[in-house]
C-alpha positions in Angstrom: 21.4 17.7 -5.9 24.0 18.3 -2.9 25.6 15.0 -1.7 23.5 15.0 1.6 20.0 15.0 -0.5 21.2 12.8 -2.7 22.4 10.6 0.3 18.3 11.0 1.7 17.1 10.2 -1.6 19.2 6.9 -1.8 18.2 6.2 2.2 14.9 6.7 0.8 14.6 4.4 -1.9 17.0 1.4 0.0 14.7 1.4 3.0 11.7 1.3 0.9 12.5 -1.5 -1.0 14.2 -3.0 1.2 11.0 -3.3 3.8 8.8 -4.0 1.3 11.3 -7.6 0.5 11.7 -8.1 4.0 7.8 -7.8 5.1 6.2 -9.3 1.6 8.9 -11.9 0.7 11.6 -13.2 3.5 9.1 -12.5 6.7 6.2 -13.2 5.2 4.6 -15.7 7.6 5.4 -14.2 10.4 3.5 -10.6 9.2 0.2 -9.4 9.7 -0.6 -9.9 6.0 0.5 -13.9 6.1 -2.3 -14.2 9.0 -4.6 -12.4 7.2 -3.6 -15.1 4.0 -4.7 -17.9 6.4 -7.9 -16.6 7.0 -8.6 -15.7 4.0 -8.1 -19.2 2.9 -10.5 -20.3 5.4 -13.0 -17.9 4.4 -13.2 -19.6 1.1 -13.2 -22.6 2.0 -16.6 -21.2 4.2 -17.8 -19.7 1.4 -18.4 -23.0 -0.6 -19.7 -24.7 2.1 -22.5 -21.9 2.0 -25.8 -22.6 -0.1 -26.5 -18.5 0.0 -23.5 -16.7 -1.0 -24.5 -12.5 -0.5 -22.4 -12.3 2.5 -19.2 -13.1 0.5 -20.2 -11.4 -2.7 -20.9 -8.3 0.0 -17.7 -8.2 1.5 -15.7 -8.5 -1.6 -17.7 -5.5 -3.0 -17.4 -3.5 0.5 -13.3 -4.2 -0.1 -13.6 -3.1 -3.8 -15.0 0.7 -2.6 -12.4 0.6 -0.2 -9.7 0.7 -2.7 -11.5 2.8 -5.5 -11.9 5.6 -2.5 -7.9 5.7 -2.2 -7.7 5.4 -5.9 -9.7 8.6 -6.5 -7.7 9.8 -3.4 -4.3 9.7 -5.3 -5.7 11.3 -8.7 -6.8 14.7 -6.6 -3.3 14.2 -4.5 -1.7 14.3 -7.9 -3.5 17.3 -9.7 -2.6 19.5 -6.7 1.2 18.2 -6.8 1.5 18.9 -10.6 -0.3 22.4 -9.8 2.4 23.3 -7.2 5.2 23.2 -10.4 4.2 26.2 -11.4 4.6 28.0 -8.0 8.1 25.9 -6.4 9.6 29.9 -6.2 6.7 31.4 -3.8 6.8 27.7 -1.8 11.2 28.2 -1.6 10.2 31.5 -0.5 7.7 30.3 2.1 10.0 27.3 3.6 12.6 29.8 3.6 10.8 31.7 6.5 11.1 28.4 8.6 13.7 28.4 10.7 15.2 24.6 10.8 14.1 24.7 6.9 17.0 24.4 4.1 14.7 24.1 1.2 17.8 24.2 -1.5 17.4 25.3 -4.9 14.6 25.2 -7.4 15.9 22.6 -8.9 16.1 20.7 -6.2 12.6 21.4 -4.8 11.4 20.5 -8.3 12.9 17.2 -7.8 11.2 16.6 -4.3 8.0 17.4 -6.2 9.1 14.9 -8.9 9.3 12.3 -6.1 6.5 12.5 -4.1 4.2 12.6 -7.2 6.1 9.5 -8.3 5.2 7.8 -5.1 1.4 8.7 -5.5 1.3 7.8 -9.0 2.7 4.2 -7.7 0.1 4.7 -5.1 -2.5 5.1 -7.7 -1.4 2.2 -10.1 -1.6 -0.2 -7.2 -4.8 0.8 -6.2 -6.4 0.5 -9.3 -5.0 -3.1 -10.2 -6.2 -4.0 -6.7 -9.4 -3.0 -7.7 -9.5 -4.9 -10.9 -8.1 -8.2 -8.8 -11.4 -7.4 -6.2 -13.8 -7.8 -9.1 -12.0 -10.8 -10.7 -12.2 -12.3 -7.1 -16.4 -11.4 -7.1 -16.3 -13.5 -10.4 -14.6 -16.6 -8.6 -17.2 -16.2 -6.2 -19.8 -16.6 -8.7 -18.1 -19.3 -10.2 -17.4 -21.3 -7.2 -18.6 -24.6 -7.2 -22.3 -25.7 -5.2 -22.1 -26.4 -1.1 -23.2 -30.0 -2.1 -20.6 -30.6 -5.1 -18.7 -33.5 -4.1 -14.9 -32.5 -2.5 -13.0 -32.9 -4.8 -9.5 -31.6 -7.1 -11.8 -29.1 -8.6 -13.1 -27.8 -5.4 -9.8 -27.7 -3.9 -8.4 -26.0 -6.9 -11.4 -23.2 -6.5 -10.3 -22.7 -2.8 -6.6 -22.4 -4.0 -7.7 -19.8 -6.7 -10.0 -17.7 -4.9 -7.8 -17.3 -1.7 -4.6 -16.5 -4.0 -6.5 -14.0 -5.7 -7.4 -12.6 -2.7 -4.4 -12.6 -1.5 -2.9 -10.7 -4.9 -5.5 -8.2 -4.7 -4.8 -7.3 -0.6 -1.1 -7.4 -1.4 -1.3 -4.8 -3.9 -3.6 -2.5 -1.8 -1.4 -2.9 1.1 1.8 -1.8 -1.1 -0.3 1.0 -2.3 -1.1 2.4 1.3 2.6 1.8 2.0 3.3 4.4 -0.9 1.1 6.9 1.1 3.2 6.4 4.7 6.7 7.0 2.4 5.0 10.0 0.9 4.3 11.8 4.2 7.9 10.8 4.8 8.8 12.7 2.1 6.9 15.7 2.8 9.7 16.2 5.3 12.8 16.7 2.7 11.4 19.6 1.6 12.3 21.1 5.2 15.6 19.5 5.8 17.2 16.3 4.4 18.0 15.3 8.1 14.5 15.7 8.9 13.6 13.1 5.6 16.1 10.6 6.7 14.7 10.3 10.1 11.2 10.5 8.8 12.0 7.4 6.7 13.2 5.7 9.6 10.1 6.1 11.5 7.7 5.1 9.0 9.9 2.1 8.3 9.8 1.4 12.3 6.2 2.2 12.3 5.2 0.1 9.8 7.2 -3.1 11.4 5.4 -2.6 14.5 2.0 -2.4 12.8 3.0 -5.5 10.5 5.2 -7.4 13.2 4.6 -6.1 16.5 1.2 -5.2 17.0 -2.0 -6.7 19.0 -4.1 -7.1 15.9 -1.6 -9.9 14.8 -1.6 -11.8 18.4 -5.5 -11.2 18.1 -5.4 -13.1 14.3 -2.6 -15.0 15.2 -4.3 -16.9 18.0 
């Protein structure tokens, strides 16, 4: 690659991992995903003081489709990216016609490619172990001890387990949709590598205002 898209890819690659330890590790508590953790918590700790426990069994399956929708999602994104290999000339020739486009050469477009099936492949890996973490999470549900159980380690142990899993299985779905905001970010390099690095930049900033900044954290927060 020329020096300037190899400089985009690197941009890439730093601010995504570098966002994803600043809002999943070091910021943590302060995200929308640590408020989301408390409640959680509290919603198990409702769900054993419940005789009848549909609702939760209900909700965990309604969150289980949710991610097996983007999971099938990513396997159709990736067939149509692995069918465009075959045709990266007639695509050069077609960005070619833009006018702020600089597609490069078909080697370099076949790396683009590369990448942004990369990133919906990670998409699809998290989805799926989300998925899997969602029905291990129905079985602690079954599992959980009776409303009238006396309070006890055990029952404090099956709040502690159940809202960690939980909190596993919404982690990885949320890393997953974060592979999906990078990949529309790099939908943009195969137009300019300018373009990509300020497309990175915005899906960073966008994603710290949803995460950090928005009203759907004061609203969970209060």
């Amino acid at each position: 690659m020329s020096p300037l898209n190899f400089a985009a890819f690197a941009g890439f690659l730093a601010a995504w991992i570098g966002y994803t330890f600043y809002a999943d590790s070091a910021a943590r508590t302060r995200s929308l995903m640590g408020a989301a953790s408390r409640h959680r918590a509290l919603w198990m700790e409702a769900m054993l003081a419940r005789d009848n426990r549909i609702v939760d069994s209900t909700v965990v399956a309604t969150l289980a489709r949710s991610v097996l929708f983007f999971a099938q999602t990513s396997i159709f994104i990736i067939a149509g990216l692995l069918a465009t290999f075959g045709a990266v000339d007639r695509i050069g020739a077609l960005l070619a016609e833009v006018p702020i486009a600089s597609p490069g050469t078909s080697r370099e477009l076949h790396i683009k490619l590369a990448l942004l099936i990369g990133v919906f492949i990670y998409s699809f890996f998290k989805f799926t172990w989300s998925m899997r973490l969602f029905n291990y999470l129905s079985v602690l549900v079954g599992a959980a001890p009776a409303h009238d159980a006396p309070r006890n380690g055990g029952r404090d142990a099956a709040i502690d387990r159940a809202a960690r899993l939980g909190d596993l299985a919404v982690d990885h779905f949320n890393r997953g949709i974060r592979g999906y905001y990078f990949g529309l970010a790099v939908l943009s390099w195969f137009l300019d590598p300018w373009l990509f690095m300020a497309a990175t930049l915005w899906v960073v900033a966008v994603l710290w205002r949803r995460e950090f900044r928005s009203d759907t954290l004061s609203a969970m927060s209060q």
